[in-house]
C-alpha positions, 0 to 999 in steps of 0.5 A: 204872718201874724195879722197883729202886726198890722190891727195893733196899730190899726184899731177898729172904727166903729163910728167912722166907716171910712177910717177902715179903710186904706190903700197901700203897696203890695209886696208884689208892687201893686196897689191894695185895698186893706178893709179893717174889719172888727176882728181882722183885715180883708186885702184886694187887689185894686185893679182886676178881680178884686182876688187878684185871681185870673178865673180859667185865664180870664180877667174876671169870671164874667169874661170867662162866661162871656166866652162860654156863652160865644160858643154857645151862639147861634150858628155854632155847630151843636156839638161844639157847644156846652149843654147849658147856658148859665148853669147853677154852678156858674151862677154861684161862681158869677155872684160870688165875684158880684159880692167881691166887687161890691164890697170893694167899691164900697170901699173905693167909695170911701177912698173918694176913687169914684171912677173905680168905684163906678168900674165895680158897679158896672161889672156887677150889672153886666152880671145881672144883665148876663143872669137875666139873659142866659139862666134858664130859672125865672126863680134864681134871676130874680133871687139875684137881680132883686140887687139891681136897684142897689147897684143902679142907685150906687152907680148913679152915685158914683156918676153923679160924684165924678160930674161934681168933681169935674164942676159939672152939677147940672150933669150931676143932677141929670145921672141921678134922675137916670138913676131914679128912672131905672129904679123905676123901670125895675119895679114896672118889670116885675110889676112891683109898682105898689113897692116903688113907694117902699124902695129906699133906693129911690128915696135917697136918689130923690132925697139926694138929688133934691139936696144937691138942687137946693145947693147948687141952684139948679132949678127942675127941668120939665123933664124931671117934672113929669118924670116925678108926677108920674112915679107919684101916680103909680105910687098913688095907684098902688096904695089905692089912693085914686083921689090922688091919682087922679089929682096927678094925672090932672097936673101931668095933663096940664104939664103936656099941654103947656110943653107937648110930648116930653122924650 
């Protein structure tokens, strides 16, 4: 089919990002996402990999892994169990379908279809976690969980826009500070605390969650507190300012004296 049937009278936006981007009925009866792109259009399946494609009978790549990797446990006799874990190849074929995820969730977000969105996200970091656990290469691990705190704040998004929906801000505002915690965890990982100043998807957690706070009134809880004074120290300890860090450890002292040890 001559794809200028559909872009002749549906024209690149380039200032509004969500004016490329809609859902119609496929020919096959089920919903898709069309993605205008400047010179054409990108479909996928709204439901399932995003390819419509059922990767050796699996719904997804990540469940065809998943399987492999159950043959391989422990217990299993040797010889009925591939020799490799997570080989390259795997690897390839699991970021592949990582890539195809994100780009439709970023698009389900622009359709306000916030619990698909969070679906999508949730299949990537089960991805990173498998990556994580069974590639034997430190190298390629970190070639690609490196987009964890990319998916972790796009999740704490997407949550906290389902809690909004449902009139819940305080919950809302608890599933970004998760967010920011695991952003951090990520740094303190890999030891990259003299990052965390720099990451910006901690940045637009905290901006974000210092915005919807301010608009809904919803004052910081101790827990936030010293989650917050704590991520500044380290951020302090890794710039070297130790005047400042010492000033933040003086504050979140005072701050477990007044409420004790918080969890």
């Amino acid at each position: 089919m001559d794809l200028s049937i559909i872009t002749r009278d549906w024209s690149y936006d380039e200032d509004e990002e969500g004016q490329n981007v809609r859902k119609i009925t496929g020919v096959d009866g089920r919903m898709k996402i069309q993605l205008r792109i400047r010179c054409g259009v990108v479909q996928w399946d709204v439901k399932g990999r995003p390819d419509g494609q059922k990767p050796h009978g699996f719904p997804s790549f990540l469940d065809y892994c998943a399987s492999l990797l159950a043959r391989q446990a422990p217990g299993r006799d040797a010889s009925e169990r591939p020799a490799d874990r997570l080989n390259s190849d795997l690897v390839h074929e699991l970021v592949e379908e990582l890539f195809d995820y994100y780009r439709r969730s970023r698009a389900l977000l622009h359709l306000t279809d916030y619990r698909g969105a969070l679906d999508d996200v949730l299949h990537n970091l089960d991805i990173l976690r498998m990556i994580r656990e069974a590639c034997p290469d430190e190298t390629t691990v970190f070639n690609y969980d490196r987009y964890r705190p990319s998916l972790t704040a796009d999740r704490a998004r997407a949550e906290m826009l389902l809690h909004l929906r449902a009139g819940d801000p305080r919950r809302a505002l608890d599933t970004l500070t998760t967010g920011i915690c695991d952003v951090e965890a990520f740094y303190a990982e890999y030891e990259l605390a003299d990052g965390l100043a720099e990451s910006p998807e901690r940045q637009m957690l905290v901006d974000l969650r210092r915005s919807l706070r301010a608009k809904h009134n919803v004052p910081l809880n101790d827990q936030e507190l010293l989650q917050s004074l704590k991520a500044e120290q380290e951020i302090a300890i890794g710039r070297e300012n130790y005047e400042m860090a010492a000033r933040l450890r003086d504050k979140i002292s005072l701050l477990l004296q007044k409420t004790g040890p918080l969890k």
